[in-house]
C-alpha positions as CSV (number, residue, x, y, z in Angstrom):
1,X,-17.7,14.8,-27.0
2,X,-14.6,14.0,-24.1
3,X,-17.3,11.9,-22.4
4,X,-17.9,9.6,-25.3
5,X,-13.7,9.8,-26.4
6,X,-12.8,8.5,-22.8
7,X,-15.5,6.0,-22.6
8,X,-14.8,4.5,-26.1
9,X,-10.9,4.8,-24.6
10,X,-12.2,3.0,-21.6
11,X,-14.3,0.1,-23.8
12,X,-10.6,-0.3,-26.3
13,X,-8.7,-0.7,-22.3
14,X,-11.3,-3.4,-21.1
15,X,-11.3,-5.5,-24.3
16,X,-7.2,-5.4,-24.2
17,X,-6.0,-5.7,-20.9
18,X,-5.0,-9.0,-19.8
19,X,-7.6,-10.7,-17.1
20,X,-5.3,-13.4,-16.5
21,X,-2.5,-11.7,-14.5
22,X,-1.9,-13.6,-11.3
23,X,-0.4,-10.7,-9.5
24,X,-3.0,-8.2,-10.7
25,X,-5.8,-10.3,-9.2
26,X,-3.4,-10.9,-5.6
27,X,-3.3,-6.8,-5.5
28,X,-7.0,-6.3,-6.4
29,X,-8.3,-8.9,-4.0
30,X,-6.1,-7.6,-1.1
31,X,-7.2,-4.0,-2.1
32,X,-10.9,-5.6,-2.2
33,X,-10.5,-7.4,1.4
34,X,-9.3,-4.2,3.1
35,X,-12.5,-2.6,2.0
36,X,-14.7,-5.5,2.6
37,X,-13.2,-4.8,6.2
38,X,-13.6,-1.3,6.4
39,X,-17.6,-1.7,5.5
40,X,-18.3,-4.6,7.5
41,X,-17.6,-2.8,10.3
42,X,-20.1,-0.2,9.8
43,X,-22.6,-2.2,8.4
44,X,-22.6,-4.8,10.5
45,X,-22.4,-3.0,13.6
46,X,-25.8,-1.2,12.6
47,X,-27.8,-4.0,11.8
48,X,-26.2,-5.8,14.7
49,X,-27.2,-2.8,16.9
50,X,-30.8,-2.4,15.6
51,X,-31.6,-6.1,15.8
52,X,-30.2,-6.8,19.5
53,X,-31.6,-3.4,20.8
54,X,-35.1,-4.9,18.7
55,X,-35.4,-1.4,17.5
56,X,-38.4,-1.3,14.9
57,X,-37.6,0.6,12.1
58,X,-38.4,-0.9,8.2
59,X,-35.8,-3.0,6.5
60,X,-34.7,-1.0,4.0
61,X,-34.4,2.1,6.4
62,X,-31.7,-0.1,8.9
63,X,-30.2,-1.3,5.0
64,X,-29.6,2.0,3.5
65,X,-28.6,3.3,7.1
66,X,-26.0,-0.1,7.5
67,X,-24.4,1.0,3.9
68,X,-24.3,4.5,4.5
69,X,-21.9,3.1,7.8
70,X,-20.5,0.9,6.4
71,X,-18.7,3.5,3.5
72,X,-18.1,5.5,6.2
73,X,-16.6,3.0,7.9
74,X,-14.1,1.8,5.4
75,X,-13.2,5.2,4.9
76,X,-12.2,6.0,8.2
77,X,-10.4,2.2,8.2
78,X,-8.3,3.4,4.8
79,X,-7.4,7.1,6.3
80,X,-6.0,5.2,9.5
81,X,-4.0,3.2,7.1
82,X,-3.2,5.2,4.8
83,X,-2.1,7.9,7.6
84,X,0.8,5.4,8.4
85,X,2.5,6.4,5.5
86,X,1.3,9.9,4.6
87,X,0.3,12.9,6.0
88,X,-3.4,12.7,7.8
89,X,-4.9,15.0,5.8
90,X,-3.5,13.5,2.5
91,X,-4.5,9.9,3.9
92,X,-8.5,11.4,4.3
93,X,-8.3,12.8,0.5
94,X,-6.9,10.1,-0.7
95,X,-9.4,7.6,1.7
96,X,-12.3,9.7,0.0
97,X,-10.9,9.6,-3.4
98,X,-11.5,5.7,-3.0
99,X,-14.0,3.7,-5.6
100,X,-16.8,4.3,-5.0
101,X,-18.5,2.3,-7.3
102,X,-16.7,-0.7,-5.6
103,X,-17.9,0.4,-1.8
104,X,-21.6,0.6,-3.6
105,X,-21.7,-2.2,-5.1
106,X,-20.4,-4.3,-2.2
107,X,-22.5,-3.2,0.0
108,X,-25.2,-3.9,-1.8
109,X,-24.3,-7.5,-2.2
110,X,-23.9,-7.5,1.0
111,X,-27.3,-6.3,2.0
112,X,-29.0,-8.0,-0.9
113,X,-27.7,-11.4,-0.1
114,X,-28.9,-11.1,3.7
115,X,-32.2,-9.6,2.2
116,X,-32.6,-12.7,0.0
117,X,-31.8,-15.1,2.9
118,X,-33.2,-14.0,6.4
119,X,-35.5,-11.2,4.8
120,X,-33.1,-8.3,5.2
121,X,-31.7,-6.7,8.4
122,X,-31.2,-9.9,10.4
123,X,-27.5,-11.3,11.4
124,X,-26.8,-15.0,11.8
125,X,-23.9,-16.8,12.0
126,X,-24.7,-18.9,8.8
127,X,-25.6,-15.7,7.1
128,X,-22.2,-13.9,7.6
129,X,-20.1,-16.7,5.6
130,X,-22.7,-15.8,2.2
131,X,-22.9,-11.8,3.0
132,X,-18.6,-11.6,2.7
133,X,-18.3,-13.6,0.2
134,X,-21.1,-11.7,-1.7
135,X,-19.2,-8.3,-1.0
136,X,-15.4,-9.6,-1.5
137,X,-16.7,-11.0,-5.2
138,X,-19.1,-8.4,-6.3
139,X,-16.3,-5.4,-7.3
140,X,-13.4,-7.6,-7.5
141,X,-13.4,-7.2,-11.2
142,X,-14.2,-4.4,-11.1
143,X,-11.3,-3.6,-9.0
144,X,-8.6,-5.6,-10.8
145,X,-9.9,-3.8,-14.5
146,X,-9.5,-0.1,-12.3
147,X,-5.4,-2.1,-11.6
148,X,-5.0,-3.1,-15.3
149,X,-6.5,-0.6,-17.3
150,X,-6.9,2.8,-15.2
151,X,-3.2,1.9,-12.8
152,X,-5.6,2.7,-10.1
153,X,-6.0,0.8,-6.7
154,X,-9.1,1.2,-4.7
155,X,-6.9,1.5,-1.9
């Protein structure tokens, strides 16, 4: 019965909150960018590395690997940041604490959007440009409603 309270609760915050604040959507697509950092790194770098070292494993084994990096990744990114400002350890709870939902779902824009262009696991320099803008675009709303509704930051 709390489930189904807080997710009507949650429905009633979507539908009200307002999705045209400008400074809402500057904080949320800063918040967005430092992750879209943080898991290009790790992703990247492991499709980079299997591709240049022509290591033949299957696509979605160097895809699944490359997201699983590239959460790690921003994770590690966020604690480093964070940690300028807190204690370590509170900067890696709070670095794990992060959205999930919005690593998730960038990556897999990410990965899709190289999948549906080069055939997955392949980096090119025109591909890059459609793969970040996949992932910075993909949980930015989700990351502004988490701002209005939930006074939650990814990051």
């Amino acid at each position: 019965m709390i489930i189904y309270e807080r997710l009507i609760m949650s429905i009633q915050n979507t539908l009200h909150i307002n999705w045209s604040c400008n400074h809402t959507w500057l904080q949320a697509s800063k918040n967005t960018s430092w992750c879209l950092l943080g898991c290009c790194i790790g992703d990247f770098g492991t499709i980079a590395f299997f591709q240049f070292m022509e290591i033949l494993w299957p696509v979605p084994l160097i895809m699944t690997l490359a997201i699983v990096n590239g959460i790690i990744t921003s994770i590690i990114l966020e604690t480093i940041i964070l940690s300028k400002q807190m204690l370590l350890k509170l900067a890696f709870k709070t670095a794990i604490g992060m959205s999930l939902v919005s690593m998730v779902s960038m990556e897999a824009a990410m990965n899709l959007t190289d999948y549906i262009l080069t055939g997955g696991a392949i980096l090119t320099w025109w591909v890059i440009p459609f793969m970040l803008f996949a992932g910075f675009i993909t949980p930015l709303p989700y990351n502004y409603w988490r701002l209005k509704a939930l006074g939650k930051a990814c990051h």
